[in-house]
C-alpha positions in Angstrom: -21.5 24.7 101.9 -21.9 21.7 103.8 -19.7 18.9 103.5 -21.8 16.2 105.6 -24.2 13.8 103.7 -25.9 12.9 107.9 -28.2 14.4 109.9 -25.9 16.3 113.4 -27.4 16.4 116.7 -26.0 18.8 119.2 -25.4 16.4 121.9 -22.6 17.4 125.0 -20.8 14.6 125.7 -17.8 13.4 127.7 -15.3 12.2 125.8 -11.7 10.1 125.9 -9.6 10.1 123.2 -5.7 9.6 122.0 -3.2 8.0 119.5 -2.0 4.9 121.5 -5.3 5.0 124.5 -7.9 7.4 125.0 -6.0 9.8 127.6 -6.5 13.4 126.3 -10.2 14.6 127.4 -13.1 16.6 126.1 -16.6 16.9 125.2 -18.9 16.2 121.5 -20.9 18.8 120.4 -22.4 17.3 117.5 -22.6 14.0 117.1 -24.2 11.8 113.7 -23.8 8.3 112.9 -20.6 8.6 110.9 -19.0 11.2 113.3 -18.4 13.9 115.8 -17.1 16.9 116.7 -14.6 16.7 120.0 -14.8 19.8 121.5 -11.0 19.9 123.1 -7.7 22.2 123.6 -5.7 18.7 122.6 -5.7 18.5 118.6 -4.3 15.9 117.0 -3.9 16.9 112.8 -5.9 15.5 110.3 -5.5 11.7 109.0 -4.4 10.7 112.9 -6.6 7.6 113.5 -7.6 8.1 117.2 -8.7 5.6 119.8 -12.1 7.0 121.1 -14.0 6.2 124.4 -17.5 7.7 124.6 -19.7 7.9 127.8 -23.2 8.0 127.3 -25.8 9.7 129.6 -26.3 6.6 130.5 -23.1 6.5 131.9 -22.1 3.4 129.2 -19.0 3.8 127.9 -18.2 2.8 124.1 -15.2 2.3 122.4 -14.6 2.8 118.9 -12.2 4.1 116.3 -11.8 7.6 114.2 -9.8 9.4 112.1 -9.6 13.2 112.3 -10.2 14.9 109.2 -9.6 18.6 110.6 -8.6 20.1 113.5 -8.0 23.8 115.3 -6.8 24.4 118.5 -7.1 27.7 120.7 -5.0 28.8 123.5 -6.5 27.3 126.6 -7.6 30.8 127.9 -9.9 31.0 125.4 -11.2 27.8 124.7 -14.5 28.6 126.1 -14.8 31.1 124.0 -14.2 29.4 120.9 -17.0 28.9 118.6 -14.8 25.6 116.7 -12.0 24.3 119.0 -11.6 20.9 118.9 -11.5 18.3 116.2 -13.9 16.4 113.3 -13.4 12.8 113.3 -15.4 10.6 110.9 -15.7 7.1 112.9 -14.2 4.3 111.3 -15.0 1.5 113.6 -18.9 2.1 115.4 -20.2 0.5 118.2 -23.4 -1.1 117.8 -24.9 1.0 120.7 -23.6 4.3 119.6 -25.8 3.2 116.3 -28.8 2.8 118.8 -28.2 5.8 120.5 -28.0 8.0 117.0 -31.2 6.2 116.3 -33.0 7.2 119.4 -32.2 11.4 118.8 -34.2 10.6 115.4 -31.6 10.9 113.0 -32.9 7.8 111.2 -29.7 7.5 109.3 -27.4 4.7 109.9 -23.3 5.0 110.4 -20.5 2.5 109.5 -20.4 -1.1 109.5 -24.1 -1.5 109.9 
């Protein structure tokens, strides 16, 4: 059953993140206005509030706020493989051009704090 009340797009891209500053790496692959899913070996568990950096194709980079609200890690050797390794992180503080960007893949559906 699905939990999400927003549109995903399946969107590959890079991706800082940590507790303190954004210093663990890895990549979305979904994204919606309220969220994402960081593809990464470094978890944090669920109800961390994480700092995030996101770099557009554009090669912007946007900085906003999450919290994870689940998380599974896999041993590094078979991360690839993984069909879920990473984290889900519902944003808490959006930047107005991530909004923008949502908007352009057509989700149509607006995220936090707009």
């Amino acid at each position: 059953m699905e939990k999400r009340g927003q549109n995903r797009s399946g969107k590959r891209l890079f991706v800082k993140f940590g507790k303190e500053k954004p210093d663990k790496l890895g990549f979305t692959e979904d994204v919606s206005p309220g969220g994402m899913f960081i593809k990464s070996n470094a978890v944090f568990p669920p109800g961390i509030q994480l700092q995030i950096e996101l770099t557009l194709p554009d090669h912007r980079v946007l900085l906003m706020t999450g919290k994870v609200m689940w998380a599974r890690q896999v041993p590094p050797s078979l991360l690839r493989y993984a069909k879920k390794s990473g984290m889900g992180i519902r944003l808490t503080q959006v930047n107005h051009d991530y909004q923008q960007y949502i908007a352009a893949l057509g989700t149509g559906i607006r995220g936090p704090g707009s």
